[in-house]
mmCIF file of the N, C-alpha and C atoms, coordinates in Angstrom:
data_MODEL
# 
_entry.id   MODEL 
# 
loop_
_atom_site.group_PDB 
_atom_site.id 
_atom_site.type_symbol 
_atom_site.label_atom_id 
_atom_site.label_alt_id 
_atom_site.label_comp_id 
_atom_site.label_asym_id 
_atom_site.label_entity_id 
_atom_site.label_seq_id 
_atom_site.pdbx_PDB_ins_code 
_atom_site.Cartn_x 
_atom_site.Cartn_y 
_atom_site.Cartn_z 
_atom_site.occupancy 
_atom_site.B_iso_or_equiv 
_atom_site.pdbx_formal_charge 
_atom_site.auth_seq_id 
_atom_site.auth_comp_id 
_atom_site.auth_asym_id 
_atom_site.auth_atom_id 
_atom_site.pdbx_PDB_model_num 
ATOM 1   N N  . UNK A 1 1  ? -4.352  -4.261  -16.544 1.00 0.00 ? 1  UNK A N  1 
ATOM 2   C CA . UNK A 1 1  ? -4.451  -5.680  -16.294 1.00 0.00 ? 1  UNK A CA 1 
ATOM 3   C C  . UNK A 1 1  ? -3.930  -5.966  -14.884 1.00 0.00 ? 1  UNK A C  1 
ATOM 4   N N  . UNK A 1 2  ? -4.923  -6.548  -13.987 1.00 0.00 ? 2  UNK A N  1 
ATOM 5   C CA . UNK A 1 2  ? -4.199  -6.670  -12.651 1.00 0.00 ? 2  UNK A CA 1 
ATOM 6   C C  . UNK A 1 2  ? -4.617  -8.134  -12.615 1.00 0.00 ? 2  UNK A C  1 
ATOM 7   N N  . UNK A 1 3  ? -3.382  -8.902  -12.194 1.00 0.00 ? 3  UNK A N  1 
ATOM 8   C CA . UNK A 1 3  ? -2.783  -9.999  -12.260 1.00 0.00 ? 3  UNK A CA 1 
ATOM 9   C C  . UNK A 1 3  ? -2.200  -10.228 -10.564 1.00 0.00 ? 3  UNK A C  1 
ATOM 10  N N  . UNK A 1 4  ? -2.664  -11.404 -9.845  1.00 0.00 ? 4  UNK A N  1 
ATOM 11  C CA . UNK A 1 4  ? -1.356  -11.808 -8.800  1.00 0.00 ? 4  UNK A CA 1 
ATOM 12  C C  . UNK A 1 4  ? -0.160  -11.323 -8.767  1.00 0.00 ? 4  UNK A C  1 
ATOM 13  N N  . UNK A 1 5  ? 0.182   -12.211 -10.381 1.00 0.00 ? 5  UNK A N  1 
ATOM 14  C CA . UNK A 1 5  ? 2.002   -12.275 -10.464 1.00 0.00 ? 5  UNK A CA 1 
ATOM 15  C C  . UNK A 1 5  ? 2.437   -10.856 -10.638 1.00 0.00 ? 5  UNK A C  1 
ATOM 16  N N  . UNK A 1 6  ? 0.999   -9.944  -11.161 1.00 0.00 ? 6  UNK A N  1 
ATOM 17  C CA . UNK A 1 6  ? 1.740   -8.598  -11.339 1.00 0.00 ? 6  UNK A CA 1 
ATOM 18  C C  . UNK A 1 6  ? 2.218   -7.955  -9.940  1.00 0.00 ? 6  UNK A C  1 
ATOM 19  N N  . UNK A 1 7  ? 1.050   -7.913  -9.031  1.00 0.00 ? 7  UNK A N  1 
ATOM 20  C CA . UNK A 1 7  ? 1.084   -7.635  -7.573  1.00 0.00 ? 7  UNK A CA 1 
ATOM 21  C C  . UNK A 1 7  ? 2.661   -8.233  -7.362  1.00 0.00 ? 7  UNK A C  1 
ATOM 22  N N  . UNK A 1 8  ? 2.699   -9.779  -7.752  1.00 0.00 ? 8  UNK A N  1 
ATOM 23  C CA . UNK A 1 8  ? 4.158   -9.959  -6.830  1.00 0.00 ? 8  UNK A CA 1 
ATOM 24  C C  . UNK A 1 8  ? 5.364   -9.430  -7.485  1.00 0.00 ? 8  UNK A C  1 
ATOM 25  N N  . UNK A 1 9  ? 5.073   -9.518  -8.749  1.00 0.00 ? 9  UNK A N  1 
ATOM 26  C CA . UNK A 1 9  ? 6.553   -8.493  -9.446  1.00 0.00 ? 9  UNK A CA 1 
ATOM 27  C C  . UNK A 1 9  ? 6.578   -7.131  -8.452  1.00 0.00 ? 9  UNK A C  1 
ATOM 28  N N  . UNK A 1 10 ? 5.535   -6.708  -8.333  1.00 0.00 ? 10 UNK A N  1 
ATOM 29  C CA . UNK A 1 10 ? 5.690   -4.788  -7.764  1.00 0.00 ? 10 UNK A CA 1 
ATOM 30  C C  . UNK A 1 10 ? 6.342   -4.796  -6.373  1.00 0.00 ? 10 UNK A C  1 
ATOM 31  N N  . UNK A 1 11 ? 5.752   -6.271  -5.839  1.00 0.00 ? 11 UNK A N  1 
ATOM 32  C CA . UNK A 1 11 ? 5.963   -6.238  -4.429  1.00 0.00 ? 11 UNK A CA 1 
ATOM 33  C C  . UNK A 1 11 ? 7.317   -6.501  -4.297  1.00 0.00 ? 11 UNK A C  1 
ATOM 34  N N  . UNK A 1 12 ? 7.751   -7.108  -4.940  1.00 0.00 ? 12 UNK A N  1 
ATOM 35  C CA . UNK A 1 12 ? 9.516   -7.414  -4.758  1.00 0.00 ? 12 UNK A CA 1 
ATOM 36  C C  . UNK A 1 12 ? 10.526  -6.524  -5.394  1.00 0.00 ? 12 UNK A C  1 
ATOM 37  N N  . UNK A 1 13 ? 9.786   -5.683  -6.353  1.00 0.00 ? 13 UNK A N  1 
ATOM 38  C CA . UNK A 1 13 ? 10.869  -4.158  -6.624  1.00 0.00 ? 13 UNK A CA 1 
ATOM 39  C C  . UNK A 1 13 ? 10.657  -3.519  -5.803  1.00 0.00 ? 13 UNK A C  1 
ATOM 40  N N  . UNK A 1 14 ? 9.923   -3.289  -4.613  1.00 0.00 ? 14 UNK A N  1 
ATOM 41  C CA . UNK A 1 14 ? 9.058   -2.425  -3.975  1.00 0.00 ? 14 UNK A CA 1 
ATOM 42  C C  . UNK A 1 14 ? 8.491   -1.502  -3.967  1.00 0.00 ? 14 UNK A C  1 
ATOM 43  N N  . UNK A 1 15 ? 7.483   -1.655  -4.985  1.00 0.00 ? 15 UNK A N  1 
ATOM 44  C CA . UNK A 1 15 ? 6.184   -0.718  -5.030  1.00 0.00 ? 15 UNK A CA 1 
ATOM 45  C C  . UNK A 1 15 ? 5.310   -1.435  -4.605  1.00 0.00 ? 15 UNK A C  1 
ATOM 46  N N  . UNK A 1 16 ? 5.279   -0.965  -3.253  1.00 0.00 ? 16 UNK A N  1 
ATOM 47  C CA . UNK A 1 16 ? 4.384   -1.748  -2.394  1.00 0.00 ? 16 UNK A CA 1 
ATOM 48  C C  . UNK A 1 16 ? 2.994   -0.925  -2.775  1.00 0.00 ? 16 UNK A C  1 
ATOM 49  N N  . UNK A 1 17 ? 2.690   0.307   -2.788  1.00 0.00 ? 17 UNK A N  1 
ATOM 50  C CA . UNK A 1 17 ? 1.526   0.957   -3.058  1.00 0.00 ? 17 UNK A CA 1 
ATOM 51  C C  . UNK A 1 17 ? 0.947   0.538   -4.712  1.00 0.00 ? 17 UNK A C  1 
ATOM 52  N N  . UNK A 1 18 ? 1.626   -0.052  -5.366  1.00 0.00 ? 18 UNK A N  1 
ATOM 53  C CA . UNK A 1 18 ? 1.301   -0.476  -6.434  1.00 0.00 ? 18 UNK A CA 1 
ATOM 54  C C  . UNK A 1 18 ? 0.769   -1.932  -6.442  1.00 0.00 ? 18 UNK A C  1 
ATOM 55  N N  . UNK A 1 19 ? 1.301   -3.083  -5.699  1.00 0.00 ? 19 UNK A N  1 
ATOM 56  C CA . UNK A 1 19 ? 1.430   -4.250  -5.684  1.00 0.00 ? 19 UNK A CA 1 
ATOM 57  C C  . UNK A 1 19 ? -0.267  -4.031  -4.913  1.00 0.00 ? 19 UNK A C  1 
ATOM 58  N N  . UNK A 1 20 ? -0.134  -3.345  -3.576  1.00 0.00 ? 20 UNK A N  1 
ATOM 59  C CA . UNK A 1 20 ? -1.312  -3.366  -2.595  1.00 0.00 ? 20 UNK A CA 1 
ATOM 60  C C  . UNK A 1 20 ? -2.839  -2.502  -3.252  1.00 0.00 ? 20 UNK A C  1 
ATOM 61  N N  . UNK A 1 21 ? -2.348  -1.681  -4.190  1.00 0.00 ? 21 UNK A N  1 
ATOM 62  C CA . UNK A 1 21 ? -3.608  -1.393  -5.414  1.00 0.00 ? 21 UNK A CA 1 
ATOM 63  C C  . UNK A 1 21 ? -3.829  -3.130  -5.965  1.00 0.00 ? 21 UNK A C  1 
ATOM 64  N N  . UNK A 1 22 ? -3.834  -3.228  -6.206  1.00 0.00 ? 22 UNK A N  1 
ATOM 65  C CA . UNK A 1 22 ? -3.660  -4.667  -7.278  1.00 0.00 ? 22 UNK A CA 1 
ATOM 66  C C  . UNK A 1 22 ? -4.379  -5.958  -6.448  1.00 0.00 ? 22 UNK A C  1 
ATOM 67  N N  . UNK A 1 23 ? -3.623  -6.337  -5.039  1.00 0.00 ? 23 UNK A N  1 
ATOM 68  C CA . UNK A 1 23 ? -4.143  -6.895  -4.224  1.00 0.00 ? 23 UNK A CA 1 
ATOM 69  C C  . UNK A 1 23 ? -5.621  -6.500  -4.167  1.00 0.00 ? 23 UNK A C  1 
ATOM 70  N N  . UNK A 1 24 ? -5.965  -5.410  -3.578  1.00 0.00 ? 24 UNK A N  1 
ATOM 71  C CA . UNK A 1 24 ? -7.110  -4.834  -3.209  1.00 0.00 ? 24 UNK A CA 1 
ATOM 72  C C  . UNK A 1 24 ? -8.579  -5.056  -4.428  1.00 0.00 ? 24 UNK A C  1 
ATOM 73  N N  . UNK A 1 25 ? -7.745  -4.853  -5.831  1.00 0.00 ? 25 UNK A N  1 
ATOM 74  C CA . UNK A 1 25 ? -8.533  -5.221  -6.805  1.00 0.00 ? 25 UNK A CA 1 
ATOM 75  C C  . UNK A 1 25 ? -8.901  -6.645  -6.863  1.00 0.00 ? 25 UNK A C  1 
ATOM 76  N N  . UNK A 1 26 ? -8.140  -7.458  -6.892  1.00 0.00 ? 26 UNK A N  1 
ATOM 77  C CA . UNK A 1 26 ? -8.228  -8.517  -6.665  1.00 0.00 ? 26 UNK A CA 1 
ATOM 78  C C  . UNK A 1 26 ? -8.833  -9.407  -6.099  1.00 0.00 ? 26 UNK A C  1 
ATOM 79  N N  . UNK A 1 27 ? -9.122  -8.667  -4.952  1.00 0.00 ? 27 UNK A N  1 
ATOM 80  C CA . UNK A 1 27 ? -9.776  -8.975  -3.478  1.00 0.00 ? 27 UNK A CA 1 
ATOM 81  C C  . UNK A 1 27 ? -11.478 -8.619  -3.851  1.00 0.00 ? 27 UNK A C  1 
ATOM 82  N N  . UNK A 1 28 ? -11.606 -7.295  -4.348  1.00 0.00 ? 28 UNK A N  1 
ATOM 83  C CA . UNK A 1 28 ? -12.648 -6.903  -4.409  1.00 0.00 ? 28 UNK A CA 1 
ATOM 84  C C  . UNK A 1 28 ? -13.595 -7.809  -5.287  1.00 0.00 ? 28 UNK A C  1 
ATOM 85  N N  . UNK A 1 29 ? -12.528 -8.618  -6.825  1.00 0.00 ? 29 UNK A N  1 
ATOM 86  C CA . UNK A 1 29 ? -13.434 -9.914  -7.270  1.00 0.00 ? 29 UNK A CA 1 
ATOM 87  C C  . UNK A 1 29 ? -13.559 -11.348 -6.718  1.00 0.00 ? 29 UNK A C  1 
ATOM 88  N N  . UNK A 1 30 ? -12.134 -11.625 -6.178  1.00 0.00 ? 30 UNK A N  1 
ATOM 89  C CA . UNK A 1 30 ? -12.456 -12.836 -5.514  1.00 0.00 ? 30 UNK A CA 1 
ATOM 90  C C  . UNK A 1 30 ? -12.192 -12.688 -3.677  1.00 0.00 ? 30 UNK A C  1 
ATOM 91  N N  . UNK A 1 31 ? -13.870 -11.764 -3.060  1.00 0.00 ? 31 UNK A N  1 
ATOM 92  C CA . UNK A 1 31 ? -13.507 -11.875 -1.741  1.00 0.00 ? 31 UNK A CA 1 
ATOM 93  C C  . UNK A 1 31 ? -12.749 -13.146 -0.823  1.00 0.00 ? 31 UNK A C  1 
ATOM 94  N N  . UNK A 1 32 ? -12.986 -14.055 -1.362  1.00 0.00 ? 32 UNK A N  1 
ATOM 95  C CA . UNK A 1 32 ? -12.444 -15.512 -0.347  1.00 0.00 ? 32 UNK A CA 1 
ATOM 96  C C  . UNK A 1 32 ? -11.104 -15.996 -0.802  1.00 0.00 ? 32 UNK A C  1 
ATOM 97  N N  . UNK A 1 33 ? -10.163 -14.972 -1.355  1.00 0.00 ? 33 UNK A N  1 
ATOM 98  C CA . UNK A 1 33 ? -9.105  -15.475 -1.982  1.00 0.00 ? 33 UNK A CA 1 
ATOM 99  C C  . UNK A 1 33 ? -8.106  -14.880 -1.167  1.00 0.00 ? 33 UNK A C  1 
ATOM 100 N N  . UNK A 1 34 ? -7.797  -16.436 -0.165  1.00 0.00 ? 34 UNK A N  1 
ATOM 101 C CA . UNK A 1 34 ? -6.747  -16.475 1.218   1.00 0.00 ? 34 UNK A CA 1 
ATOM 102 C C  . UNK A 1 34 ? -5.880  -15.631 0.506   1.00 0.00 ? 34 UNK A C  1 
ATOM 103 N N  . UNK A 1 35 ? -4.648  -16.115 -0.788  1.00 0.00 ? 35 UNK A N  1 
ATOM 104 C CA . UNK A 1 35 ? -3.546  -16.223 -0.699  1.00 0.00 ? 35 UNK A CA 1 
ATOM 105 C C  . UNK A 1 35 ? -3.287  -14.403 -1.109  1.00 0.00 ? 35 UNK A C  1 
ATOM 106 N N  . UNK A 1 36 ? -4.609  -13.749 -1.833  1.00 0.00 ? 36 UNK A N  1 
ATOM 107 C CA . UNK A 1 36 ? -4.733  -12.118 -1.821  1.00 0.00 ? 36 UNK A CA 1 
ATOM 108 C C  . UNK A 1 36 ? -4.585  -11.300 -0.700  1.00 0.00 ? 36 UNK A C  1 
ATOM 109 N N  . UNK A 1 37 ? -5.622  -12.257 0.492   1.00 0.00 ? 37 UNK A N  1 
ATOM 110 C CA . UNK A 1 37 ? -5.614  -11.600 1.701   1.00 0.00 ? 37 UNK A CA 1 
ATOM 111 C C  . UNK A 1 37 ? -4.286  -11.645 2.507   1.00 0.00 ? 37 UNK A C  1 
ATOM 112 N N  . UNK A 1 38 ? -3.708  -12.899 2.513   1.00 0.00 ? 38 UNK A N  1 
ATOM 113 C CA . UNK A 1 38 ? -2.152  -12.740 2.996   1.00 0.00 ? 38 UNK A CA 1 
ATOM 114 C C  . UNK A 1 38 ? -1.463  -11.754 2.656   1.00 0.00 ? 38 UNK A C  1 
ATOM 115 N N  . UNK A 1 39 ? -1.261  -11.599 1.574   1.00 0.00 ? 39 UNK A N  1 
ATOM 116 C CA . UNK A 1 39 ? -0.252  -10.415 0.439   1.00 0.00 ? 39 UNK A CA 1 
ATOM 117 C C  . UNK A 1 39 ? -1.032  -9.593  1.526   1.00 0.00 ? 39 UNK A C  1 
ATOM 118 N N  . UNK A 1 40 ? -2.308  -8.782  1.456   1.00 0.00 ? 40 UNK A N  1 
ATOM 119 C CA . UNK A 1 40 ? -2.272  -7.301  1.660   1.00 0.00 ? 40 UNK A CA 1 
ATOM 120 C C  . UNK A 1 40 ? -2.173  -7.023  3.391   1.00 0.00 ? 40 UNK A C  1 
ATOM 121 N N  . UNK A 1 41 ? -2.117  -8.217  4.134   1.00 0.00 ? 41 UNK A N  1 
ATOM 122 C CA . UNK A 1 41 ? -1.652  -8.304  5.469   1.00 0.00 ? 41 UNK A CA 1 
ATOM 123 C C  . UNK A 1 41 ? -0.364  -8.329  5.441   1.00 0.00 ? 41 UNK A C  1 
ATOM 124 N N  . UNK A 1 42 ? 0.462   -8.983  5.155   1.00 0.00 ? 42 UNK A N  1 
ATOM 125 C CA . UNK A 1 42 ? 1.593   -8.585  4.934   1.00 0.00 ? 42 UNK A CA 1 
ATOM 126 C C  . UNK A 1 42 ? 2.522   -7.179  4.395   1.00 0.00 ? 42 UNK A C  1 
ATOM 127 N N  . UNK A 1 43 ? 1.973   -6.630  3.465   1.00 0.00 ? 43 UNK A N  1 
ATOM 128 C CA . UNK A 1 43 ? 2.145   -5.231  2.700   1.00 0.00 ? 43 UNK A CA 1 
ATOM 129 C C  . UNK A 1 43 ? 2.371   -4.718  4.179   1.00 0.00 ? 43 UNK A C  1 
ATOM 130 N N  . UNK A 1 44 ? 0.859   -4.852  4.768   1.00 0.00 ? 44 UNK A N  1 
ATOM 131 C CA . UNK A 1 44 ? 0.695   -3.562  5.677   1.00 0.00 ? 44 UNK A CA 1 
ATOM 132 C C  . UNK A 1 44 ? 1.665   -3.672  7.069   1.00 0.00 ? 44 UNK A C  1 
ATOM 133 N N  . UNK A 1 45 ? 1.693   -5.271  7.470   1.00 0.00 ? 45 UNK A N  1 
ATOM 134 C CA . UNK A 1 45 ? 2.597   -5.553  8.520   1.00 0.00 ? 45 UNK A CA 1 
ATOM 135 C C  . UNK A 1 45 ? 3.957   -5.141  8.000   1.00 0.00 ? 45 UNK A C  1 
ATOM 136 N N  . UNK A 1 46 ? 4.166   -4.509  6.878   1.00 0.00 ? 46 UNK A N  1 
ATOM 137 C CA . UNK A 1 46 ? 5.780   -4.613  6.415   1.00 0.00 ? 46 UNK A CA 1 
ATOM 138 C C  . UNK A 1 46 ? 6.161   -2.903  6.317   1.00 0.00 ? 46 UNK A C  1 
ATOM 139 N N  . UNK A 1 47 ? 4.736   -2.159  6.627   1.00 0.00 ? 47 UNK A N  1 
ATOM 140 C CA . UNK A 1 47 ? 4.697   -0.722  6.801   1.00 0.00 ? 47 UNK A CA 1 
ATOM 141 C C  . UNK A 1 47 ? 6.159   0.355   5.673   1.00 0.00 ? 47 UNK A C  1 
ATOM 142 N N  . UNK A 1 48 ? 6.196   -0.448  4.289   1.00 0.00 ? 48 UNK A N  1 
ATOM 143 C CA . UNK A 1 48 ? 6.746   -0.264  3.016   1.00 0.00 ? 48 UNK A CA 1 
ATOM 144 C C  . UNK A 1 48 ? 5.672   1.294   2.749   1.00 0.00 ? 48 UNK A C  1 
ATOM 145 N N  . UNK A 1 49 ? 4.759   0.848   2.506   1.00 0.00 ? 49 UNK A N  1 
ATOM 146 C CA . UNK A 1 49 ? 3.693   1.294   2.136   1.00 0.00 ? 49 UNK A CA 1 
ATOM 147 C C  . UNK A 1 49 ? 3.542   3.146   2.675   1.00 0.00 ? 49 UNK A C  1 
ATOM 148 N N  . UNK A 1 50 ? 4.006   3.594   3.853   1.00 0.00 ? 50 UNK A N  1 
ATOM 149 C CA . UNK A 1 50 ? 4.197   4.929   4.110   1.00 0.00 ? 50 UNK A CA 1 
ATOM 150 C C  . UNK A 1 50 ? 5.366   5.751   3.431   1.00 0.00 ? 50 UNK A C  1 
ATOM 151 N N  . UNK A 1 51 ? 6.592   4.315   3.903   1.00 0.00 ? 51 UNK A N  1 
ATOM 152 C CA . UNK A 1 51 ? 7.678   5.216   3.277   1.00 0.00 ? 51 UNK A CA 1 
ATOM 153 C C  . UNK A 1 51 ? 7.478   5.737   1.844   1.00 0.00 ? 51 UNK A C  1 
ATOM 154 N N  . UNK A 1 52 ? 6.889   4.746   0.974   1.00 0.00 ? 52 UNK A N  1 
ATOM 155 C CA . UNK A 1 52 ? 6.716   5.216   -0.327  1.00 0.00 ? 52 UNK A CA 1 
ATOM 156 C C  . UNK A 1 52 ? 5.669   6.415   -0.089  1.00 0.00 ? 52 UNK A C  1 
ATOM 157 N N  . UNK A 1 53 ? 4.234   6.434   0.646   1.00 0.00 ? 53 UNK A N  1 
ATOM 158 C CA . UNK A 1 53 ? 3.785   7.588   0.481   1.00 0.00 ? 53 UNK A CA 1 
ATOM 159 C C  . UNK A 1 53 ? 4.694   8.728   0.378   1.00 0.00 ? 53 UNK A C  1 
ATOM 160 N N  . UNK A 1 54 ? 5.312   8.885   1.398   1.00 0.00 ? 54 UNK A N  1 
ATOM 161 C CA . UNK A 1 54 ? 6.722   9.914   2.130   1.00 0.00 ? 54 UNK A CA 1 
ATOM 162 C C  . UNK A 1 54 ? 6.756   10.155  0.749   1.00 0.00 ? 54 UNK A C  1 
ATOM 163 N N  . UNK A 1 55 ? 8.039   9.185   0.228   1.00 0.00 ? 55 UNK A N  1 
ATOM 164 C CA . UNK A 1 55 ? 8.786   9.854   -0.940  1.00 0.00 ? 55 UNK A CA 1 
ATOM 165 C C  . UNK A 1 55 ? 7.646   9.986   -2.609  1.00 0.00 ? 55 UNK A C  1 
ATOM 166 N N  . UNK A 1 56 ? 6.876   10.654  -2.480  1.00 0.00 ? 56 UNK A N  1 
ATOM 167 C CA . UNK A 1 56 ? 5.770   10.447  -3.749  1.00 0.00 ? 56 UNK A CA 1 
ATOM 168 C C  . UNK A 1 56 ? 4.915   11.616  -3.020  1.00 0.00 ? 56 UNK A C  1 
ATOM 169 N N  . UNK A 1 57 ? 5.383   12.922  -2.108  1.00 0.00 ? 57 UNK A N  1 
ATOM 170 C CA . UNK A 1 57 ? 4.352   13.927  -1.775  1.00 0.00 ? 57 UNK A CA 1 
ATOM 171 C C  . UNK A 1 57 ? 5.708   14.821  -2.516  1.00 0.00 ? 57 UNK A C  1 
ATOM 172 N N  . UNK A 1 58 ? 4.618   15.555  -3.333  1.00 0.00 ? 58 UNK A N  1 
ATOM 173 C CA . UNK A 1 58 ? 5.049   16.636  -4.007  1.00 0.00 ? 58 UNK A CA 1 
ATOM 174 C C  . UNK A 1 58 ? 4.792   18.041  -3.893  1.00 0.00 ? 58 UNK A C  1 
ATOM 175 N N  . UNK A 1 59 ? 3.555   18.128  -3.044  1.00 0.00 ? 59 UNK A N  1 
ATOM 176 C CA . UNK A 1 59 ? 2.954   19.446  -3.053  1.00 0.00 ? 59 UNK A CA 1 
ATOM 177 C C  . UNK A 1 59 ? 3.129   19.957  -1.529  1.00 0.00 ? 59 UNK A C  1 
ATOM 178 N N  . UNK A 1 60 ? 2.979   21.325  -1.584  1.00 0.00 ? 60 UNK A N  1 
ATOM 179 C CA . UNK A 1 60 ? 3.007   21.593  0.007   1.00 0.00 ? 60 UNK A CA 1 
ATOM 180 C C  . UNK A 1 60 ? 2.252   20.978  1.207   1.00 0.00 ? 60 UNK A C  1 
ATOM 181 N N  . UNK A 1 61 ? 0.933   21.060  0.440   1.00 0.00 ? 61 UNK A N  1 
ATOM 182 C CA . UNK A 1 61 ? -0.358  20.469  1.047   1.00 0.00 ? 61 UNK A CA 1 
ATOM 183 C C  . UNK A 1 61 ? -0.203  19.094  1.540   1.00 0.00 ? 61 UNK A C  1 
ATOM 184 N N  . UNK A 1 62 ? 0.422   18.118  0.411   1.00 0.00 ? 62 UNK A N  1 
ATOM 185 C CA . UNK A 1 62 ? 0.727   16.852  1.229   1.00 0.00 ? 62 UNK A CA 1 
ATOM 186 C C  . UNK A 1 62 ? 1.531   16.760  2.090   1.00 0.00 ? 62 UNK A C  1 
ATOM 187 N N  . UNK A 1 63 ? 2.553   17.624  1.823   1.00 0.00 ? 63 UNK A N  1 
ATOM 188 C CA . UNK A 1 63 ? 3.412   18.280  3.079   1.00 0.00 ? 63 UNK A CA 1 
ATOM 189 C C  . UNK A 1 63 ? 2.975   18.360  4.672   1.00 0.00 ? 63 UNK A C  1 
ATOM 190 N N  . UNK A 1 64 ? 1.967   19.358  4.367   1.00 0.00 ? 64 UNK A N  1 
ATOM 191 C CA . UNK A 1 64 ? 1.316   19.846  5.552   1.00 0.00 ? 64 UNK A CA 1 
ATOM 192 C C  . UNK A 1 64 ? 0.504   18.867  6.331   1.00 0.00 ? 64 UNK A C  1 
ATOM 193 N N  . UNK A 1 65 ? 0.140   17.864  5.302   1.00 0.00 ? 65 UNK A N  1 
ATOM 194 C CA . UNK A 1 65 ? -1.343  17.083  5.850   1.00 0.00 ? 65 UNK A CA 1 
ATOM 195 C C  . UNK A 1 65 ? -0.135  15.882  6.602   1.00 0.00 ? 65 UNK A C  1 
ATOM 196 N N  . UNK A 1 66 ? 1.211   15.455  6.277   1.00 0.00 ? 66 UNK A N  1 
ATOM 197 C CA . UNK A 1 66 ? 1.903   14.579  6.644   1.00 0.00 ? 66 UNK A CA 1 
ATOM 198 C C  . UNK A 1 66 ? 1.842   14.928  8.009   1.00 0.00 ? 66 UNK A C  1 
ATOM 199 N N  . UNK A 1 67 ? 2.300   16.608  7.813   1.00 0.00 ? 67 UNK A N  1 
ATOM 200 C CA . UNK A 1 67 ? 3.105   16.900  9.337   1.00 0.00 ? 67 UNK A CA 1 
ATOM 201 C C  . UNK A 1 67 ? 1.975   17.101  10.340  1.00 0.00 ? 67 UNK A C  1 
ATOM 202 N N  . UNK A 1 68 ? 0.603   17.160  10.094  1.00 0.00 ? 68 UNK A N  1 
ATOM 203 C CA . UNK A 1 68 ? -0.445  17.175  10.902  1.00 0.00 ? 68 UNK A CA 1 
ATOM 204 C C  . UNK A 1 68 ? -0.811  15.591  10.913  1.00 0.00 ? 68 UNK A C  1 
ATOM 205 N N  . UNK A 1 69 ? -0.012  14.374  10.258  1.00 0.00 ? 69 UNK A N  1 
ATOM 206 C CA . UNK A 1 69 ? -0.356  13.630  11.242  1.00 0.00 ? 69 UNK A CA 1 
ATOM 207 C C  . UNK A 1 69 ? 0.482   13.229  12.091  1.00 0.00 ? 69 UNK A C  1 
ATOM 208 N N  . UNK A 1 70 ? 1.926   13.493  11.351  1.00 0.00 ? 70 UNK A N  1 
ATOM 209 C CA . UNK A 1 70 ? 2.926   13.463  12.506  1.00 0.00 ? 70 UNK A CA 1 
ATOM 210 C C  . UNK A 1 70 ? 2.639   13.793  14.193  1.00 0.00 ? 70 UNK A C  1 
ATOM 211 N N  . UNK A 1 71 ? 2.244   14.474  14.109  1.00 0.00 ? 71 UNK A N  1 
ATOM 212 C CA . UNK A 1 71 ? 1.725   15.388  15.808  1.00 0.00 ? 71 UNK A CA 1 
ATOM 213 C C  . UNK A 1 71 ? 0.527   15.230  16.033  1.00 0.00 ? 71 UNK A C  1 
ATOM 214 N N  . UNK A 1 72 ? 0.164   14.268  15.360  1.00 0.00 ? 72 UNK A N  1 
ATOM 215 C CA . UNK A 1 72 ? -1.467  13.962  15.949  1.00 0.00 ? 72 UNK A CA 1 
ATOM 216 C C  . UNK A 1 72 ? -0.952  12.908  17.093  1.00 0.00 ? 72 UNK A C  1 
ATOM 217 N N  . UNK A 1 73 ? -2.276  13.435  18.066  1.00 0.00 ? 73 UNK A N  1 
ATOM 218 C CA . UNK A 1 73 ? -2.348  12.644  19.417  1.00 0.00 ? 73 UNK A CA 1 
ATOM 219 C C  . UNK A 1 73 ? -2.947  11.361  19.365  1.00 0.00 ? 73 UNK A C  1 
ATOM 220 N N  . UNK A 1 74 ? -1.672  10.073  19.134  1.00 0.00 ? 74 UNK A N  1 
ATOM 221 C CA . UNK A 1 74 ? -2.736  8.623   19.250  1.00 0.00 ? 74 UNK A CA 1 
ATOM 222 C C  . UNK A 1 74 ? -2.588  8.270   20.288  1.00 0.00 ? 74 UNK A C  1 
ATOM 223 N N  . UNK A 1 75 ? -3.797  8.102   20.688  1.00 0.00 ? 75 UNK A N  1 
ATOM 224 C CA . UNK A 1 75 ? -4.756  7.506   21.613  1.00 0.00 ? 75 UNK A CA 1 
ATOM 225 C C  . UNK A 1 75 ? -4.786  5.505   21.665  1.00 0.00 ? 75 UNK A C  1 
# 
């Protein structure tokens, strides 16, 4: 069941990758729904959203794929 209020419960324990799933669903039924699109601009301006990737890689591989973007060249 994805709900707003659920998005904003997640977003204020901070599971931002949970809250910003939810948003995104959300979005995908009601494209013109400002107050969805705020939330997932915000999520991302609040860059929550990596650290949790960070702590939620378990395998070497996500390991590896982190540290190859770490040292990637942005342009």
């Amino acid at each position: 069941m994805s709900t707003i209020t659920l998005a904003r419960i997640y977003e204020k324990q901070g599971h931002m990758n949970d809250a910003l799933a939810i948003y995104k669903n959300l979005l995908e039924h009601d494209p013109q729904n400002s107050s969805v699109k705020k939330a997932i601009r915000r999520i991302r301006r609040s860059g929550n959203t990596k650290v949790t990737y960070f702590t939620q890689m378990h395998t070497k591989e996500q390991f590896e794929n982190f540290e190859k973007w770490l040292v990637k060249p942005w342009s």
